[in-house]
C-alpha positions, -999 to +999 in steps of 0.1 A: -089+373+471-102+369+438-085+354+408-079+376+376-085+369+343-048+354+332-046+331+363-081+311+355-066+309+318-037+292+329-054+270+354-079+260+327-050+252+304-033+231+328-062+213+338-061+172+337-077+160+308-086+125+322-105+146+349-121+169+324-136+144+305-149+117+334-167+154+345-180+164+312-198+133+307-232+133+313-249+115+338-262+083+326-289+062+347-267+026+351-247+022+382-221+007+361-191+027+346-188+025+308-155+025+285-160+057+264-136+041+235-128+004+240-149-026+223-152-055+243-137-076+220-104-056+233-080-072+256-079-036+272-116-036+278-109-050+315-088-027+331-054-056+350-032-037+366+004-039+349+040-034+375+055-007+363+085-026+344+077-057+325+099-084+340+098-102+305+132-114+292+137-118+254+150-148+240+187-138+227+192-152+189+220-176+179+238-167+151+244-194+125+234-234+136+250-262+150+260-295+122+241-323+130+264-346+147+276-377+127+265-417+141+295-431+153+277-465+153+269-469+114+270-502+099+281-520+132+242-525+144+221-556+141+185-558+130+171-549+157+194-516+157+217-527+195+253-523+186+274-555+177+300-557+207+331-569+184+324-551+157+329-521+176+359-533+198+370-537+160+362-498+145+380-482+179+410-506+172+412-496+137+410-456+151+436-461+181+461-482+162+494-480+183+531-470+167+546-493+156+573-507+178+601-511+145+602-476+137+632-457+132+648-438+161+644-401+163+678-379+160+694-368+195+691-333+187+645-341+184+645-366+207+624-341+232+602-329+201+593-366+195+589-380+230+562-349+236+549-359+202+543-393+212+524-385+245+502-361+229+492-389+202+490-411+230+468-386+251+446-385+217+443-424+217+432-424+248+402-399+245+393-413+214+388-444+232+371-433+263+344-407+245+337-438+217+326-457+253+310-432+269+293-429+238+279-462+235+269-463+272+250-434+270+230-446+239+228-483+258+211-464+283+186-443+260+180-472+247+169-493+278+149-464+293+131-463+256+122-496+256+113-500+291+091-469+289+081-491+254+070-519+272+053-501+303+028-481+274+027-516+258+014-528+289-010-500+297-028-502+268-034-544+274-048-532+305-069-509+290-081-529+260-087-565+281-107-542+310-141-548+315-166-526+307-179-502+341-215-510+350-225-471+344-214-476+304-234-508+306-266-494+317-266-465+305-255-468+268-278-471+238-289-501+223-262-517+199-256-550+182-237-577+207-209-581+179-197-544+174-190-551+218-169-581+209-132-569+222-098-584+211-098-608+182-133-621+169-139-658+178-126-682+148-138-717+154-123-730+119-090-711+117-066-740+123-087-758+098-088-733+071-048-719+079-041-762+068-057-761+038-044-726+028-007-746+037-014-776+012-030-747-016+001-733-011+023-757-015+007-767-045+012-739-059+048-739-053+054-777-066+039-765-100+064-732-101+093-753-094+081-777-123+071-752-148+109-739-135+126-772-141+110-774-176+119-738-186+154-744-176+161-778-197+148-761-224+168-732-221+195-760-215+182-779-252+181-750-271+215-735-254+234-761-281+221-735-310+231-703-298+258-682-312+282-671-285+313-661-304+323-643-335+332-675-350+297-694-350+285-664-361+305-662-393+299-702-399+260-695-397+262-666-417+282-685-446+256-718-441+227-694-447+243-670-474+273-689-488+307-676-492+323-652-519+326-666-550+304-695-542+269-676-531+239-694-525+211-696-548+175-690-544+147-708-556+121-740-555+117-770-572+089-757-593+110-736-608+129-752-644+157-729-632+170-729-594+203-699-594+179-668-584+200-642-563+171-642-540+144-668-527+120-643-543+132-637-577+108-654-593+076-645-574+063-664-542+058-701-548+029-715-548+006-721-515-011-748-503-043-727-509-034-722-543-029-762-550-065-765-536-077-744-560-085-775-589-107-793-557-137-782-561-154-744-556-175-734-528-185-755-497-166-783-507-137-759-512-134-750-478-141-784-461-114-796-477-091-764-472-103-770-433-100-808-429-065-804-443-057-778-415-067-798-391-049-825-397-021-806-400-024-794-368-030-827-354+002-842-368+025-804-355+010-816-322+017-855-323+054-848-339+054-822-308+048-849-283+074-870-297+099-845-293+096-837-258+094-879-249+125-883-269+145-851-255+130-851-221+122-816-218+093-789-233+094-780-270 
């Protein structure tokens, strides 16, 4: 029986679309089906089949975070970071210290209120001193596994470094300089030599720091006799420079036909040494003398120097 009209509508509407378009296609030459839509840089370009639910369970999320938890071991650890046996038999005695034995006497009427007190804070000791242990254990053991898992990659890698070379490396790698092969420390014929001379350079070098030391401090020591520690030697050296009130000090030289000036420099700057040279002579003869009587100056600071330091004992 035929079909009319309204029924090959409705098929065509309901038709599947997958299957339309795999038959619409035209026929192409390769064996080899296509994807109409997908690159191949797509993760969907190879068709895996997928189970119908995904078995994947999501993570849940903590709210908030945890305090990092406090060492109960600080300041009781030696060097080498291993906890000091009596210092912490000390810190868990000073946490569990038991009541005292003199206290007063609870009323009749709390007596039960207090005894149940007492074994609760007795209970509390007694944890207190249990998870401080259980503690340390448990870091004595971390400890030992960490160093013993220290010492076995210590020990792998000496084993490694000290092997020999295989014979395949040997012959089959490129030519290179019999030095850059040397493994483990170079060879040093002259160490202990050079390590004894290094020792005597350096204690040299020390024996002149602890004199230059010693010679600092008496001087510090021979000029400590001058120094102004108190209000009173201040106020003596004040009036020795400046005088007192009513009886100032006066300022001037000897050149001067009248020596009261309120200040040294009342009545101009005396006179220099240059300026006494000035009647000598002009020119080269000038300076030669201005310079041999420099250096004898200098000559005679340096000798009076000398005589100084041999008569005090220390540096000037």
């Amino acid at each position: 029986m035929a079909q009319n009209k309204s029924t090959r509508t409705l098929a065509r509407h309901f038709q599947c679309l997958k299957c339309h378009s795999i038959h619409s296609q035209r026929r192409t030459f390769s064996s080899s089906s296509c994807a109409f839509s997908i690159g191949p840089e797509s993760p969907n370009y190879i068709d895996v089949p997928k189970p119908p639910q995904s078995d994947f369970t999501p993570k849940p999320k903590l709210r908030g975070f945890l305090p990092v938890p406090k060492s109960v071991f600080t300041h009781i650890r030696d060097p080498q970071g291993h906890v000091i046996k009596e210092a912490f038999e000390r810190r868990v005695a000073e946490a569990t210290i038991e009541p005292s034995p003199h206290r007063p006497k609870a009323l009749p009427k709390h007596a039960g209120r207090v005894d149940y007190k007492s074994r609760q804070a007795e209970v509390r000791r007694r944890n207190l001193r249990e998870g401080m242990q259980e503690l340390l254990d448990r870091k004595e053991r971390k400890d030992r596994i960490l160093e013993a898992k220290s010492r076995r990659t210590q020990a792998e890698r000496d084993e490694l470094v000290s092997r020999p070379e295989r014979e395949d490396e040997r012959l089959t790698r490129g030519s290179v300089l019999s030095v850059m092969l040397q493994r483990g420390p170079l060879p040093d014929p002259n160490r202990q030599q050079r390590l004894e001379e290094k020792r005597r350079n350096f204690a040299s070098v020390q024996k002149v720091q602890a004199e230059h030391k010693r010679d600092a401090l008496h001087t510090l020591y021979m000029n400590a006799q001058s120094f102004i520690t108190n209000e009173r030697q201040l106020d003596e050296q004040i009036e020795k420079e400046f005088g007192t009130r009513g009886n100032e000090r006066k300022f001037g030289y000897g050149g001067s036909s009248v020596d009261d000036g309120e200040s040294y420099w009342d009545e101009g700057t005396p006179p220099t040494t240059r300026d006494l040279l000035k009647g000598a002579g002009t020119g080269e003869e000038q300076r030669k003398v201005i310079a041999d009587l420099d250096k004898e100056t200098d000559i005679t600071q340096e000798r009076m120097r000398r005589m100084a330091e041999e008569l005090t004992g220390g540096k000037m």
